[in-house]
ZAMARGU-4260 file (C-alpha; in steps of 0.2 Angstrom, whole numbers, plus 5000, padded with zeros to 4 digits):
<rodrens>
0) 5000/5000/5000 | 5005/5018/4995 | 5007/5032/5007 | 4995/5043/5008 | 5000/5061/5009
5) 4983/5072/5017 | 4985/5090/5023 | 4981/5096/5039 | 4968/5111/5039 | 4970/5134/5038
10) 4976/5145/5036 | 4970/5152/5052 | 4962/5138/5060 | 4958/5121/5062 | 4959/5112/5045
15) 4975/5109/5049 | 4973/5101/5063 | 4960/5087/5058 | 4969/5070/5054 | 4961/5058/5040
20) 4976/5046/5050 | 4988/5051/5065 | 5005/5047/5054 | 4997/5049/5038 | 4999/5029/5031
25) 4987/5028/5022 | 4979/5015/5036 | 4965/5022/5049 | 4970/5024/5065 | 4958/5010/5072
30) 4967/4998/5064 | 4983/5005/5064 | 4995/4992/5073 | 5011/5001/5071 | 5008/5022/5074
35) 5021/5035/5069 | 5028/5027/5053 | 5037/5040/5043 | 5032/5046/5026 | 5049/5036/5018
40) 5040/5019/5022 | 5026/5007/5012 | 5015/5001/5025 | 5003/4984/5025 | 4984/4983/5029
45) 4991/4983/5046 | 5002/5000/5043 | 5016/4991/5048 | 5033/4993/5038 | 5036/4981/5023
50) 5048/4992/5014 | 5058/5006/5019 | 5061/5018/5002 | 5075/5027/4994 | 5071/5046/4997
55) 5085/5051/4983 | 5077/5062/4971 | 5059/5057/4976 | 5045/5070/4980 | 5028/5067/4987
60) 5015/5081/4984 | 4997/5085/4984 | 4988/5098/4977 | 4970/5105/4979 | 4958/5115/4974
65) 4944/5124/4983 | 4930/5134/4982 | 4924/5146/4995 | 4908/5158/4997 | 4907/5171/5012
70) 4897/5185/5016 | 4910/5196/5021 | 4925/5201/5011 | 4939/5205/5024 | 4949/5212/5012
75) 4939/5228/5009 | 4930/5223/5025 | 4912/5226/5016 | 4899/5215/5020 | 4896/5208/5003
80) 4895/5189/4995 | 4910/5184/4989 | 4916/5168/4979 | 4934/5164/4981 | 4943/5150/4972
85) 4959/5146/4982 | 4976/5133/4973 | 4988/5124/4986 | 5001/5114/4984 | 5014/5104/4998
90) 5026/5096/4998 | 5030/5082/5010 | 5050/5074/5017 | 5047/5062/5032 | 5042/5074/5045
95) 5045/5092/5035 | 5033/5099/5023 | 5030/5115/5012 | 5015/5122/5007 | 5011/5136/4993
100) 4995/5143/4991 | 4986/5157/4981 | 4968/5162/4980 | 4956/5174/4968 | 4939/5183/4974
105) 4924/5188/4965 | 4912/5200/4976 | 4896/5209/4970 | 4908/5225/4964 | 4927/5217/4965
110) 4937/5205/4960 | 4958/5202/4963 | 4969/5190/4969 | 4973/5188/4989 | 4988/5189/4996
115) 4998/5171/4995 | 5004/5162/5005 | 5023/5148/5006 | 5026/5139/5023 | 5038/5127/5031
120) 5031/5114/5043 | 5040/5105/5055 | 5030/5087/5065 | 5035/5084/5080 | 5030/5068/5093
125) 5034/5075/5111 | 5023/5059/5118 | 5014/5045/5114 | 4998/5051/5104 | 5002/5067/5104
130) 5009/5077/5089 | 5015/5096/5087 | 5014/5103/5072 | 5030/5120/5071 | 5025/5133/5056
135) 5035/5148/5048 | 5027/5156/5031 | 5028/5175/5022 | 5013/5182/5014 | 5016/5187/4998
140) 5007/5206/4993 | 4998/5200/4980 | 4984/5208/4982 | 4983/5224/4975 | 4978/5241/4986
145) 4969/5256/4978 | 4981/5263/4991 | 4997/5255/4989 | 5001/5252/5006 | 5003/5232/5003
150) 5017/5224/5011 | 5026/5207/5014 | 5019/5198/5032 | 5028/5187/5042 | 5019/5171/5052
155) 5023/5158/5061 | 5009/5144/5071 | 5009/5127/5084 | 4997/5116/5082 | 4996/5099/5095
160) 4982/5086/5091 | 4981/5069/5106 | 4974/5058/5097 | 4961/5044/5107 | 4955/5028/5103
165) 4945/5035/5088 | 4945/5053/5090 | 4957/5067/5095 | 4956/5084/5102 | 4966/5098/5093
170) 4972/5116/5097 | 4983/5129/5087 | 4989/5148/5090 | 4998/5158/5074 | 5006/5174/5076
175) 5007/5186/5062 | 5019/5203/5059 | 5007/5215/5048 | 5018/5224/5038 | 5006/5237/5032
180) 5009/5255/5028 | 4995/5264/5040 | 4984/5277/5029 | 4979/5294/5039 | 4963/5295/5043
185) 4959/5278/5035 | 4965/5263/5043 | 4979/5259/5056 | 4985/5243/5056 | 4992/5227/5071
190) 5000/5212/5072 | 4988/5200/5074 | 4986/5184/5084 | 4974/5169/5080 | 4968/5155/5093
195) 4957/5138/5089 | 4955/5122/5098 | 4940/5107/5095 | 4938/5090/5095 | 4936/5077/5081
200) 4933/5059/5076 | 4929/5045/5064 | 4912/5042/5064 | 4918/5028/5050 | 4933/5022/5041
205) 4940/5036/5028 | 4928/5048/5035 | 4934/5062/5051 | 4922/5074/5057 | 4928/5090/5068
210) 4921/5106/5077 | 4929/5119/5083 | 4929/5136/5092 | 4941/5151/5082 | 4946/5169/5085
215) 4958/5182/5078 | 4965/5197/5080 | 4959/5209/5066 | 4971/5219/5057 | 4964/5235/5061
220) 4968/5242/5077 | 4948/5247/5085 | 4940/5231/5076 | 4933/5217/5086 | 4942/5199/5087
225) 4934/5188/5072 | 4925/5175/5081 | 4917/5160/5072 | 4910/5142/5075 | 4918/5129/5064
230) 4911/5113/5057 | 4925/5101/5047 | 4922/5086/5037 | 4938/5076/5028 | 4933/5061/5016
235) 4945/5047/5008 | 4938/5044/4991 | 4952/5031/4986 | 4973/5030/4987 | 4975/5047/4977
240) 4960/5058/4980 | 4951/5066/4996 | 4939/5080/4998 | 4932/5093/5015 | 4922/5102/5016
245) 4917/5116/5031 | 4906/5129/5037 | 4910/5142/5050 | 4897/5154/5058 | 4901/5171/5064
250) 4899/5174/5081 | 4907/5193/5082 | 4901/5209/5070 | 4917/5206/5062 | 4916/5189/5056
255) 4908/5182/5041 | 4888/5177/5046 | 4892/5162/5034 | 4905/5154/5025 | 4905/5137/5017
260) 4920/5128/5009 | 4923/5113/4997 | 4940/5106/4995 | 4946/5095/4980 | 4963/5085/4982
265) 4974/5074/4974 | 4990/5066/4982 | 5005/5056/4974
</rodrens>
């Protein structure tokens, strides 16, 4: 059997957190005999090792694709419908992974590109069943500012999921240097923390379910946190493709009353 390369879940919040399979085998966890196998290794039905592979010159990726529609676009900060379709791609080493990822909006009266993203992840097993996640990342100024004032930002994030006989309990924090030039009168802009933690588990195999409790710092200094209600779902289809989708409710003026998102992969 293959490994099977899945993403954790967001770039603010808890996607990244929700395990299809603690070491990411390709064999669920409830039958998983032989836990934290490293992506180098072909596991059996069992996810025990039968073959240890040759890392020379051999890259695993996935790449996926998503669609998104929100009533709020924090960009212009106008409560507004907005359909965004968003591209990622990572990369996966053992325990090291690298993850690029770009977007494009459509709102009732604009449209653009968002700011991108590229990251370095780092796994970490501190315990048995526990995992922490280490992140770094710029984001890239692609979106364009009638006011010019876009600039680079700097991010880093821990996550740690514990994993229990068939479900685990997740938490993350990120951090984020806003690098935006203030307008007089306009906006002000802050550095910006961003907090989520919820439980998940598999209500069958190939199928993790998750729900969670998010909030961030805006960037605008005088704006309430963004506050929102999560709902997660990760589904196997076969060895190479996956799909999520999740819905968030906004809890604080700020947030987005609704936003739904699909989520199209393929690993290899």
């Amino acid at each position: 059997m293959n490994k099977k390369l899945l993403i954790l879940l967001t770039i603010t919040s808890l996607n990244l957190l929700a395990y299809s399979d603690y070491d990411m085998d390709g064999v669920d966890d409830k039958i998983d005999q032989c836990p934290n196998t490293l992506f180098s290794e072909l596991v059996g039905p069992n996810g025990c090792t039968i073959k240890t592979l040759e890392l020379k010159g051999e890259q695993h990726f996935d790449i996926i694709y998503g669609v998104n529609l929100s009533q709020a676009n924090y960009t212009t900060t106008k409560k507004t419908d907005t359909i965004t379709q968003s591209l990622q791609v990572d990369y996966y080493d053992k325990d090291f992974s690298v993850q690029v990822s770009t977007s494009y909006y459509t709102s009732d009266d604009d449209s653009g590109t968002n700011d991108s993203y590229v990251g370095a992840y780092y796994r970490l097993f501190p315990m048995d069943k526990l995992t922490l996640r280490l992140g770094a990342g710029i984001i890239l100024p692609t979106y364009k500012s009638e006011l010019d004032n876009n600039n680079l930002d700097l991010t880093s994030s821990i996550n740690a999921s514990y994993m229990l006989e068939n479900s685990n309990i997740f938490a993350g924090y990120s951090y984020t240097l806003v690098n935006d030039d203030d307008v007089a009168g306009i906006a002000s802009y802050q550095n910006t923390s961003s907090f989520s933690m919820g439980i998940g588990f598999y209500p069958e195999k190939d199928f993790y379910v998750s729900g969670s409790y998010n909030s961030s710092e805006s960037i605008y200094q005088g704006t309430d946190d963004i506050d929102t209600l999560s709902l997660y779902g990760f589904y196997n289809i076969n060895i190479s493709w996956f799909t999520s989708f999740s819905y968030e409710y906004g809890l604080s003026d700020s947030a987005s009353d609704n936003s739904v998102t699909l989520r199209l992969g393929y690993y290899f």
